[in-house]
ROKEFI-337021 format. One record per residue (C-alpha): residue number from 1; residue in one letter; x, y, z. Coordinates in Angstrom, 2 decimals, always signed. Example, Ala and Ser with C-alpha at 12.3 -4.5 7.8 and 13.67 -1.06 7.14 Angstrom:
BEGIN
resi 1&resn A&px +12.30&py -4.50&pz +7.80 .
resi 2&resn S&px +13.67&py -1.06&pz +7.14 .
This chain:
BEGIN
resi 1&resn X&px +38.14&py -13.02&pz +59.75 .
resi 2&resn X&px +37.39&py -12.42&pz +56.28 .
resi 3&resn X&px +34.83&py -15.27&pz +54.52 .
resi 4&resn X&px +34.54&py -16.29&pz +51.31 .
resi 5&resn X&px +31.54&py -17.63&pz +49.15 .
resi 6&resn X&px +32.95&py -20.62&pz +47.74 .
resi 7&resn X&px +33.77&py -21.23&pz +51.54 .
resi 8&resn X&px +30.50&py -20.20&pz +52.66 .
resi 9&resn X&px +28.86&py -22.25&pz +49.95 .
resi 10&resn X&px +30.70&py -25.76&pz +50.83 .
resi 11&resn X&px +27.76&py -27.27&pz +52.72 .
resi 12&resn X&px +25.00&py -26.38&pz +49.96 .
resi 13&resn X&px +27.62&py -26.96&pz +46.91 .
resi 14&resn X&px +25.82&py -29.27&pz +45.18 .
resi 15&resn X&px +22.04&py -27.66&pz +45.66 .
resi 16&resn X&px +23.45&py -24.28&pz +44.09 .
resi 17&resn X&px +24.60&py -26.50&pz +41.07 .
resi 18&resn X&px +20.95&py -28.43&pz +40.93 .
resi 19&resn X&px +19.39&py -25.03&pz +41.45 .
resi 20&resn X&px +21.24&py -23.00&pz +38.41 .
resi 21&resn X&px +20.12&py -25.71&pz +36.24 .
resi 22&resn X&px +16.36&py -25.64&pz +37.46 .
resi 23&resn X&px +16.25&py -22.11&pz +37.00 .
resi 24&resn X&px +17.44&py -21.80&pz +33.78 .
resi 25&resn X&px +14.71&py -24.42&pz +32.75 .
resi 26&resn X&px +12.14&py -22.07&pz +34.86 .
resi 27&resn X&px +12.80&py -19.21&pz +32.47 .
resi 28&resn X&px +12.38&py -21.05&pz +28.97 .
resi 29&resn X&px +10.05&py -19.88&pz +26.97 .
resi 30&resn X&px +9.25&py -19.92&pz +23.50 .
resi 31&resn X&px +9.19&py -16.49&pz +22.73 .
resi 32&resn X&px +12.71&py -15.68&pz +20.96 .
resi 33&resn X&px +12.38&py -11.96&pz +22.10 .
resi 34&resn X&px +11.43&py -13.28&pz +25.70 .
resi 35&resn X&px +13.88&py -16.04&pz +25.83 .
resi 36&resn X&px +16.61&py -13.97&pz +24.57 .
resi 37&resn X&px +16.13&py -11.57&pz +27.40 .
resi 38&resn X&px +15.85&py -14.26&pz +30.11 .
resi 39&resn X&px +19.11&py -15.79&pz +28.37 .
resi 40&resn X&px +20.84&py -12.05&pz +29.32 .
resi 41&resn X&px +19.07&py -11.67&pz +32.57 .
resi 42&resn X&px +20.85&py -15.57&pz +33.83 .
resi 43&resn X&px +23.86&py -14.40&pz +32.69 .
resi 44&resn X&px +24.47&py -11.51&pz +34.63 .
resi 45&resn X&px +23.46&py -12.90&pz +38.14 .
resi 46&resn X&px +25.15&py -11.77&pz +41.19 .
resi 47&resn X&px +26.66&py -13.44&pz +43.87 .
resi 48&resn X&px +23.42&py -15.64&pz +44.76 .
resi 49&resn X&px +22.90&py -14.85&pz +48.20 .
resi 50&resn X&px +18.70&py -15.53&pz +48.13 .
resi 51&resn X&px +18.92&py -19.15&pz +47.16 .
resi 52&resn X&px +22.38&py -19.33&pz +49.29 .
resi 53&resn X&px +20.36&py -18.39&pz +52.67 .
resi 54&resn X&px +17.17&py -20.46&pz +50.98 .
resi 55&resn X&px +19.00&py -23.68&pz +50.84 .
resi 56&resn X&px +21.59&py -22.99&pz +54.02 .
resi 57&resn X&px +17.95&py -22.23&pz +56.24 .
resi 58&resn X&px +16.40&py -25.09&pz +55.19 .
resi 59&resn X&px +19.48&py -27.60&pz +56.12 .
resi 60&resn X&px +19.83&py -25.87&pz +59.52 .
resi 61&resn X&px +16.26&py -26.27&pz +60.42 .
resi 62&resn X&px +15.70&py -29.61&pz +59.02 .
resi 63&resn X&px +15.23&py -32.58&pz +61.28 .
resi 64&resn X&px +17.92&py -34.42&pz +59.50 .
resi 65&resn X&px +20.31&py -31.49&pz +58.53 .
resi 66&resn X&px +22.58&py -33.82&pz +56.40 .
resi 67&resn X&px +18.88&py -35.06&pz +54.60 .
resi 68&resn X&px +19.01&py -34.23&pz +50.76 .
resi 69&resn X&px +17.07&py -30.82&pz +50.15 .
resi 70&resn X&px +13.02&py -31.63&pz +49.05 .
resi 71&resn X&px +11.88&py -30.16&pz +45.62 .
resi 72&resn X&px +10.04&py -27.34&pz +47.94 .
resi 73&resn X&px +12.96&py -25.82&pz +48.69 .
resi 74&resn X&px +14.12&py -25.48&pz +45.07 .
resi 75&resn X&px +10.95&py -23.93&pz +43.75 .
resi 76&resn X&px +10.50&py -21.56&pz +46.27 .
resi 77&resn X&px +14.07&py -20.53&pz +45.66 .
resi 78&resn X&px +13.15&py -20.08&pz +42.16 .
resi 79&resn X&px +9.99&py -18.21&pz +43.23 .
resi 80&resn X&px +12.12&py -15.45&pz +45.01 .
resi 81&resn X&px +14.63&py -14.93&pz +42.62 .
resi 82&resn X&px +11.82&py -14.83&pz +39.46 .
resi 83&resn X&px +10.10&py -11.95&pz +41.51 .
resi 84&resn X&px +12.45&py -10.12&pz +42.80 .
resi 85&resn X&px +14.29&py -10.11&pz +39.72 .
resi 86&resn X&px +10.96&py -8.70&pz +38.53 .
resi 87&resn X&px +11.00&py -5.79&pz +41.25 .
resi 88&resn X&px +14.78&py -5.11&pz +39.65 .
resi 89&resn X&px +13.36&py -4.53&pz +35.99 .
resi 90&resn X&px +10.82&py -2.69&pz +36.95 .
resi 91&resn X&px +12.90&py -0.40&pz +39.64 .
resi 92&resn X&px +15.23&py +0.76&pz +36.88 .
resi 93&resn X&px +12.33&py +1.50&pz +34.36 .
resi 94&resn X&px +10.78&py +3.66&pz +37.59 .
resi 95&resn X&px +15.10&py +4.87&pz +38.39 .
resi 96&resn X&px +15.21&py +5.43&pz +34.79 .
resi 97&resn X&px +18.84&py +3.78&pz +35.23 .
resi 98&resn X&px +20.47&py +2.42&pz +32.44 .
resi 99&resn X&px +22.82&py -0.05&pz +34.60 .
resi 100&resn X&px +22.32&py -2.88&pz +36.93 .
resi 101&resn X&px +25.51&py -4.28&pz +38.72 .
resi 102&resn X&px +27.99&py -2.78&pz +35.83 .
resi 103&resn X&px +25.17&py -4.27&pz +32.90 .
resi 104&resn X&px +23.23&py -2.25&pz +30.63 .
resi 105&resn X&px +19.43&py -2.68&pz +32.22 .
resi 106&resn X&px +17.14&py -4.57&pz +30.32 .
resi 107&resn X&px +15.09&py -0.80&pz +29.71 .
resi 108&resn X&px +18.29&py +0.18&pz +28.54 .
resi 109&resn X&px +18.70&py -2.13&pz +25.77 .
resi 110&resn X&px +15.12&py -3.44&pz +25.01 .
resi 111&resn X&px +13.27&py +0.24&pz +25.81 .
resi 112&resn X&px +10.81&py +1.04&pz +28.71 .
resi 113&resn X&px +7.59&py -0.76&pz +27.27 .
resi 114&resn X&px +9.09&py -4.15&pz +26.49 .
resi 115&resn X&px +10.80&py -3.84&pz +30.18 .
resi 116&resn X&px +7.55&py -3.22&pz +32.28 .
resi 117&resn X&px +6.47&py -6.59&pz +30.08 .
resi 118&resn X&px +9.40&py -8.68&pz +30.93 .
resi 119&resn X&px +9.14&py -7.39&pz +34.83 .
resi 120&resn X&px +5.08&py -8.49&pz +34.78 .
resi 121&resn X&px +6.11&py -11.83&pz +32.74 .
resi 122&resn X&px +8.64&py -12.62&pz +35.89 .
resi 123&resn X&px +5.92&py -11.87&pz +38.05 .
resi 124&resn X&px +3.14&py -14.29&pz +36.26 .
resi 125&resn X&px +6.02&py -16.96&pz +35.92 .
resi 126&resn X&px +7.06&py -16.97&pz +39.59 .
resi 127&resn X&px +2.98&py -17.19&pz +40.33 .
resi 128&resn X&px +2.53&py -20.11&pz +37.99 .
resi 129&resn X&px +5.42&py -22.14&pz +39.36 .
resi 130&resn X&px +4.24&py -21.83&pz +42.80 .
resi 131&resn X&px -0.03&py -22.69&pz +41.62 .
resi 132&resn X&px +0.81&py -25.62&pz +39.63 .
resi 133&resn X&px +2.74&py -27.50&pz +42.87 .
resi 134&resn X&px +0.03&py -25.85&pz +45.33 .
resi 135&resn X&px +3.05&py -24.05&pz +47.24 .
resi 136&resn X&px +0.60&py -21.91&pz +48.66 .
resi 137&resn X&px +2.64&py -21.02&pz +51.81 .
resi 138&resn X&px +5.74&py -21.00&pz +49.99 .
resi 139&resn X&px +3.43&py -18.32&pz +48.12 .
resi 140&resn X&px +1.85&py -16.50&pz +51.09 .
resi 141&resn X&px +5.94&py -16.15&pz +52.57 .
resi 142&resn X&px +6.68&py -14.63&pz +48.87 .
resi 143&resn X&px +3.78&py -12.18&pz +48.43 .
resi 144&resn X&px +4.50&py -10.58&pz +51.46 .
resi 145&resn X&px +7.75&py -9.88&pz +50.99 .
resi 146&resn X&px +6.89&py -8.26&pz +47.53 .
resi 147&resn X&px +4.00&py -5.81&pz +48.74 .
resi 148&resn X&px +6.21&py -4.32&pz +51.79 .
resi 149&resn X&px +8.80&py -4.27&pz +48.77 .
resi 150&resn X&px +6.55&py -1.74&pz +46.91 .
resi 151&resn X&px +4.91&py -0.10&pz +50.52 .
resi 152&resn X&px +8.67&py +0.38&pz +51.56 .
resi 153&resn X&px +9.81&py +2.09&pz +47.99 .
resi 154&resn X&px +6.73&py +4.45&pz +48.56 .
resi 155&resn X&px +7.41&py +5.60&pz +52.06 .
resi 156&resn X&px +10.69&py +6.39&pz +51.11 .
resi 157&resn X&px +9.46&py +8.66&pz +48.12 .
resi 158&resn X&px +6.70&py +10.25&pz +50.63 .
resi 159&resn X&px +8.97&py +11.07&pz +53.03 .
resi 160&resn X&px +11.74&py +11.89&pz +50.53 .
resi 161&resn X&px +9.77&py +14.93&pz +49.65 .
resi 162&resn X&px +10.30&py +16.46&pz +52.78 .
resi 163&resn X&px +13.45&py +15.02&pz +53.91 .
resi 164&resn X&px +11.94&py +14.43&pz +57.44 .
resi 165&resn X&px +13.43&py +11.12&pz +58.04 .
resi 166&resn X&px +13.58&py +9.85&pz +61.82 .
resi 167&resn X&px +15.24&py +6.65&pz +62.71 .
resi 168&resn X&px +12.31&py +5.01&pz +63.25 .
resi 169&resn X&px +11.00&py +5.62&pz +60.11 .
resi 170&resn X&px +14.16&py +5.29&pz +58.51 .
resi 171&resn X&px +14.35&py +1.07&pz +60.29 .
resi 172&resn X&px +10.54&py +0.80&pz +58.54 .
resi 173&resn X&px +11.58&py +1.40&pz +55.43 .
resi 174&resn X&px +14.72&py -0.52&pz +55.44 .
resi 175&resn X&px +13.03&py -3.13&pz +56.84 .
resi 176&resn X&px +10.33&py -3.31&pz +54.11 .
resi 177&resn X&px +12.85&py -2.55&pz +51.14 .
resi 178&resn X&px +15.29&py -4.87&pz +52.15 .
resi 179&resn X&px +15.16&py -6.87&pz +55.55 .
resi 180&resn X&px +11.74&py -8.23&pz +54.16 .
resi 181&resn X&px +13.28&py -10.17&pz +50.83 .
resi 182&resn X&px +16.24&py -11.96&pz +52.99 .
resi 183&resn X&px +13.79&py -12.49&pz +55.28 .
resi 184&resn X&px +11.50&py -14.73&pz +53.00 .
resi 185&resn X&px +14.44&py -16.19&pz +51.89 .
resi 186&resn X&px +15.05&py -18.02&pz +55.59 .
resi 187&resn X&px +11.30&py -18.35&pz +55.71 .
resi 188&resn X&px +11.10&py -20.08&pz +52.68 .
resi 189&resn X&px +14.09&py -22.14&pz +53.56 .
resi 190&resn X&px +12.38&py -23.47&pz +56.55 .
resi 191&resn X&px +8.74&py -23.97&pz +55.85 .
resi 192&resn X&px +9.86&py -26.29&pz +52.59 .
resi 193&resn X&px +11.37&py -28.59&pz +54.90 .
resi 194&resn X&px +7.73&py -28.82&pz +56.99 .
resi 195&resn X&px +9.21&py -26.82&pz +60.06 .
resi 196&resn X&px +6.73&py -25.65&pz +62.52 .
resi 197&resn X&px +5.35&py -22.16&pz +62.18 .
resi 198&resn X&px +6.85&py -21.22&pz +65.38 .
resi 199&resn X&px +10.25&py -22.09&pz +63.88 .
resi 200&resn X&px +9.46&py -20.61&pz +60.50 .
resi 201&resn X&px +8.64&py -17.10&pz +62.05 .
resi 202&resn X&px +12.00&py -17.64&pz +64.04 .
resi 203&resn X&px +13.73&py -18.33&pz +60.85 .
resi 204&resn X&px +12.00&py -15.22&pz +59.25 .
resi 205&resn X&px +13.25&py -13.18&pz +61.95 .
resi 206&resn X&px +16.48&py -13.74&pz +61.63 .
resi 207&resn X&px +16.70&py -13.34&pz +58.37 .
resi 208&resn X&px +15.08&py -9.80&pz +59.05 .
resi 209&resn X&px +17.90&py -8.89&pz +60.89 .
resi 210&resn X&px +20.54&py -9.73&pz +58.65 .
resi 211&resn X&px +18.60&py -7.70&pz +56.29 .
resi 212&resn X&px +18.60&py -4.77&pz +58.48 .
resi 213&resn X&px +22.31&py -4.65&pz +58.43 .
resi 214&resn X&px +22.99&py -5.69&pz +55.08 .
resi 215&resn X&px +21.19&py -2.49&pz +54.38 .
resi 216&resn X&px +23.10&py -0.44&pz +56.85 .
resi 217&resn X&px +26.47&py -2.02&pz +54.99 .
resi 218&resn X&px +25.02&py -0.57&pz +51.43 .
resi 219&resn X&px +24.28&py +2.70&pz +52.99 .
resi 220&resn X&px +27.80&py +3.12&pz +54.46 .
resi 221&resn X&px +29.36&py +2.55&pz +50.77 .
resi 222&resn X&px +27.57&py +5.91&pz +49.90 .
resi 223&resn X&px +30.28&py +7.53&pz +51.98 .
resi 224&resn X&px +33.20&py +6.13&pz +50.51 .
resi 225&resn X&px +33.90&py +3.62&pz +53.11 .
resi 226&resn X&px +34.67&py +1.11&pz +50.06 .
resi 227&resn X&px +33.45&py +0.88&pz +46.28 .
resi 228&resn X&px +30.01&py -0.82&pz +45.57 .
resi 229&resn X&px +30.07&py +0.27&pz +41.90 .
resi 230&resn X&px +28.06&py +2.93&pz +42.53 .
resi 231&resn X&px +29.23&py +6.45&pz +42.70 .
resi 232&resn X&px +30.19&py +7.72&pz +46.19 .
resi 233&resn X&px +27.45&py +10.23&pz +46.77 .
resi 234&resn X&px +24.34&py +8.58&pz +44.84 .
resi 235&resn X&px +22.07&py +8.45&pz +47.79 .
resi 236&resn X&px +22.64&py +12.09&pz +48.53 .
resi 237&resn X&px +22.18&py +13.38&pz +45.01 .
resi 238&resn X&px +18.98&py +11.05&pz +44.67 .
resi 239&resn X&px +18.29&py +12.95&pz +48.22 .
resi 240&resn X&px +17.93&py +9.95&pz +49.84 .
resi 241&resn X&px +17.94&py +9.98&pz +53.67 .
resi 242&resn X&px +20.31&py +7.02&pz +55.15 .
resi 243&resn X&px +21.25&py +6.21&pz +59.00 .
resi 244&resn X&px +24.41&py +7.62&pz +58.80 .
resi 245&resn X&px +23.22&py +11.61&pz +57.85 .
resi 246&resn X&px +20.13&py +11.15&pz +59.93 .
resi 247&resn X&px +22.13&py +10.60&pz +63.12 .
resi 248&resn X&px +24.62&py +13.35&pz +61.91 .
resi 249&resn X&px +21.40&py +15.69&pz +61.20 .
resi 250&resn X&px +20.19&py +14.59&pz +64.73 .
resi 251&resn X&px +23.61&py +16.28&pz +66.17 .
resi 252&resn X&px +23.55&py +19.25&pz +64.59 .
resi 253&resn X&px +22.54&py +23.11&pz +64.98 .
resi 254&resn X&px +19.51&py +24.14&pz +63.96 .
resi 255&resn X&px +21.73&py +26.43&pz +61.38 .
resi 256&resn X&px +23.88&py +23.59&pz +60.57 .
resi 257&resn X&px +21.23&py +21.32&pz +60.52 .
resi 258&resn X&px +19.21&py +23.77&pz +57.58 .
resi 259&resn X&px +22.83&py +24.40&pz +55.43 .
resi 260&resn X&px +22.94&py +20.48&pz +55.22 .
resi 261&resn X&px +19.65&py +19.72&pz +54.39 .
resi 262&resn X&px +19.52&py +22.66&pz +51.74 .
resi 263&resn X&px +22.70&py +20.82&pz +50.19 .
resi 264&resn X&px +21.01&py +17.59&pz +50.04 .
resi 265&resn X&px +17.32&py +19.39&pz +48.98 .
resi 266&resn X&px +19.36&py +21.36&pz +46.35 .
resi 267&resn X&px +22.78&py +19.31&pz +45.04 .
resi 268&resn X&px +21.63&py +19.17&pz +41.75 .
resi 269&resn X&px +24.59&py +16.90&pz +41.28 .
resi 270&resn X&px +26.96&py +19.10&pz +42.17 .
resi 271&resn X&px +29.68&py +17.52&pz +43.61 .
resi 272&resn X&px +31.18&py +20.78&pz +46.21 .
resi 273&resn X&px +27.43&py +20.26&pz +48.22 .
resi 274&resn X&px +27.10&py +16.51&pz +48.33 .
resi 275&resn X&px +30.94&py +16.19&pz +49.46 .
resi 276&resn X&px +30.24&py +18.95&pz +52.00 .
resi 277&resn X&px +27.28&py +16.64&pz +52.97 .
resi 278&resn X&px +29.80&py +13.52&pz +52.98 .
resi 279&resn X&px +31.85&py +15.73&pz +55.08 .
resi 280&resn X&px +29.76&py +16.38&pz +57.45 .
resi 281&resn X&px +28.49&py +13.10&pz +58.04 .
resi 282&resn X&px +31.89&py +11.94&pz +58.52 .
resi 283&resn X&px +32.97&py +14.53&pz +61.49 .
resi 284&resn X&px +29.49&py +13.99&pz +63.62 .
resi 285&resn X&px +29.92&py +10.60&pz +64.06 .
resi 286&resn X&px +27.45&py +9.36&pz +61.56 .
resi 287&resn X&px +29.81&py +6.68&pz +60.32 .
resi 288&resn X&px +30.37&py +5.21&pz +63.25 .
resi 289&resn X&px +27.24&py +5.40&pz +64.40 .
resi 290&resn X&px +25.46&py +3.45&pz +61.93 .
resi 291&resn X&px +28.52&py +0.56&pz +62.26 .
resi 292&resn X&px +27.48&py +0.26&pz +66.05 .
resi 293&resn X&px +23.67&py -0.12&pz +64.85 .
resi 294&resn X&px +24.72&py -2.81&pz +62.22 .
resi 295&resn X&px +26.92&py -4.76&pz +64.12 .
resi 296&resn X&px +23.78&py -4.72&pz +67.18 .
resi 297&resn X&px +21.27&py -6.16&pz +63.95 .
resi 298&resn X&px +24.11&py -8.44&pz +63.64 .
resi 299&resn X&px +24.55&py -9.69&pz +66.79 .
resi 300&resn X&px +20.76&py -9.99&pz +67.45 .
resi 301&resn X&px +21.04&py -12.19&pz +64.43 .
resi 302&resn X&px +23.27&py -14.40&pz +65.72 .
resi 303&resn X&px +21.22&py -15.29&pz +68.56 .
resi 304&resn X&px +18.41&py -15.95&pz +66.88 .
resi 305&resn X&px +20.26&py -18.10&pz +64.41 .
resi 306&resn X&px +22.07&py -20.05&pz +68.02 .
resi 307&resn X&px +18.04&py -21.15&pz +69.10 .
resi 308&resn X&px +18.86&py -23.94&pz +66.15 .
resi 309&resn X&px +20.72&py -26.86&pz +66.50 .
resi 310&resn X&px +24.39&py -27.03&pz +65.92 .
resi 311&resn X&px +25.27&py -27.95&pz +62.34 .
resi 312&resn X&px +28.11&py -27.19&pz +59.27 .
resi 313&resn X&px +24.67&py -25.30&pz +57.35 .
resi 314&resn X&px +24.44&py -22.84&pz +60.71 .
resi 315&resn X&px +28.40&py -22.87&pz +60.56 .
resi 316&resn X&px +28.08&py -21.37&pz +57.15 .
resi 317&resn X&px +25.19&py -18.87&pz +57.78 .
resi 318&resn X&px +26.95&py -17.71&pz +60.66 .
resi 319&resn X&px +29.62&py -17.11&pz +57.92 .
resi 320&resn X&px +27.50&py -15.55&pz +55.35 .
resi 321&resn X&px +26.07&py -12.78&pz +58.32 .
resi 322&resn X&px +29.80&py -11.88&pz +59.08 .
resi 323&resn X&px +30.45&py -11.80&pz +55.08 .
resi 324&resn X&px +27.20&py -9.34&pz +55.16 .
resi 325&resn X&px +28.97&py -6.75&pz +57.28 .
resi 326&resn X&px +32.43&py -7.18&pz +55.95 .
resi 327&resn X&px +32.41&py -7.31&pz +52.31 .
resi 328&resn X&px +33.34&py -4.37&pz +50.09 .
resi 329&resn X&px +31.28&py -4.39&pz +47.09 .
């Protein structure tokens, strides 16, 4: 069964309305360059899903899950979405990429220099809003989940080089680059309603796993399982190693195995070698392969999430894991 946001969204409504507003006021300045580019930056927000599994956490843990939401829980949903918009800016000034979600980049329109600024002024913003309410462990959740951001982007350029990619290293960097922001999300969620820190690592895990295969999901779209607005191929022309080619690579000849990699190593953009490399992924298996491993994140996800109490918030997270794995874009 197919899930939709607004329907996903029913419990917390209200808090996503309260939260726009607060975070619009969070990223006033009075700077008209500055607040012209935060102005652009609100407008094209996605689909919300950090302060959606913020504020849906922090109802399901609560002691009184039907218990209005404390002003915690809306900063330190603010916090992650000022930083890791941050890590955005600055990725596509490092990408060099000109678009972000079908929008011109903010180094597109405003140049590289002013960019890097606006990333670093997200980053001192989200800081200050955390300091001046002494959220320090709404801060501690936070930081981490922004240095295995950069630790994660590294390995993956290290090992990038060489194209020597296991699985295991392959589930480190995923898990850094992506498992570790929806992960501080639930982590937040909980510790701003004063849960226990055995709960709040429980809540952290979880949201690690749904991280793991929301990852898996993007990684599949590469193939041309469904359109993400990015071109099918991207990860292989940016000779990026994904589960689905490393478990293909793990089947193969060594002669087969050399062909493919010098395809990936080599593309140049050429579209013949990174089809062949789609191609190949898609007749050893790789596909379905890396649905099995995403759907096993899933379901360890889901029993994690069942530890909590019954409640119309863990109705709607439940919801938002099987929208995760099922959405197209």
């Amino acid at each position: 069964m197919k899930y939709s946001l607004d329907d996903i969204q029913a419990p917390i409504a209200a808090e996503m309305q309260e939260f726009e507003l607060k975070f619009r006021q969070s990223m006033q300045t009075r700077v008209l360059l500055l607040d012209k580019i935060m102005g652009y930056i609100i407008r094209r927000k996605g689909k919300q899903l950090r302060p959606m599994f913020v504020f849906l956490t922090a109802h399901t843990v609560s002691p009184d899950p039907t218990a209005p939401l404390p002003e915690p829980t809306f900063r330190g949903a603010a916090l992650i979405e000022l930083l890791h918009t941050a890590t955005l800016v600055h990725d596509d000034v490092v990408d060099e990429s000109n678009y972000r979600r079908g929008f011109f980049s903010i180094n597109a329109l405003w140049k590289n220099k002013i960019a890097v600024l606006v990333g670093d002024y997200l980053l001192s913003r989200g800081l200050q809003l955390a300091l001046e309410h002494d959220d320090f462990d709404l801060l501690k959740i936070v930081n981490r989940a922004v240095r295995e951001l950069s630790e994660g982007e590294l390995l993956q350029i290290e090992k990038a080089r060489r194209l020597d990619i296991t699985e295991e290293v392959y589930f480190d960097i995923i898990r850094q680059k992506t498992a570790s922001l929806i992960a501080s999300c639930t982590a937040v969620g909980a510790s701003s309603v004063g849960a226990s820190k055995e709960a709040v690592e429980r809540a952290r895990l979880f949201g690690e796993k749904v991280g793991m295969a929301f990852q898996i999901k993007d990684d599949l779209f590469d193939f041309g399982t469904a359109e993400i607005g990015k071109p099918v191929g991207i990860d292989i022309k940016e000779k990026k190693m994904t589960l689905p080619l490393i478990y293909a690579l793990q089947q193969a000849s060594w002669l087969q195995k050399r062909r493919v990699i010098y395809n990936v190593q080599n593309n140049d953009g050429r579209a013949d070698r990174v089809q062949a490399v789609i191609e190949f992924v898609k007749k050893s298996g790789g596909l379905e392969y890396a649905v099995e491993r995403m759907k096993q994140f899933r379901d360890e996800a889901l029993a994690i999430l069942h530890t909590f109490p019954a409640s119309p918030a863990r109705v709607s997270l439940e919801q938002l894991i099987e929208y995760t794995i099922e959405r197209e874009k």
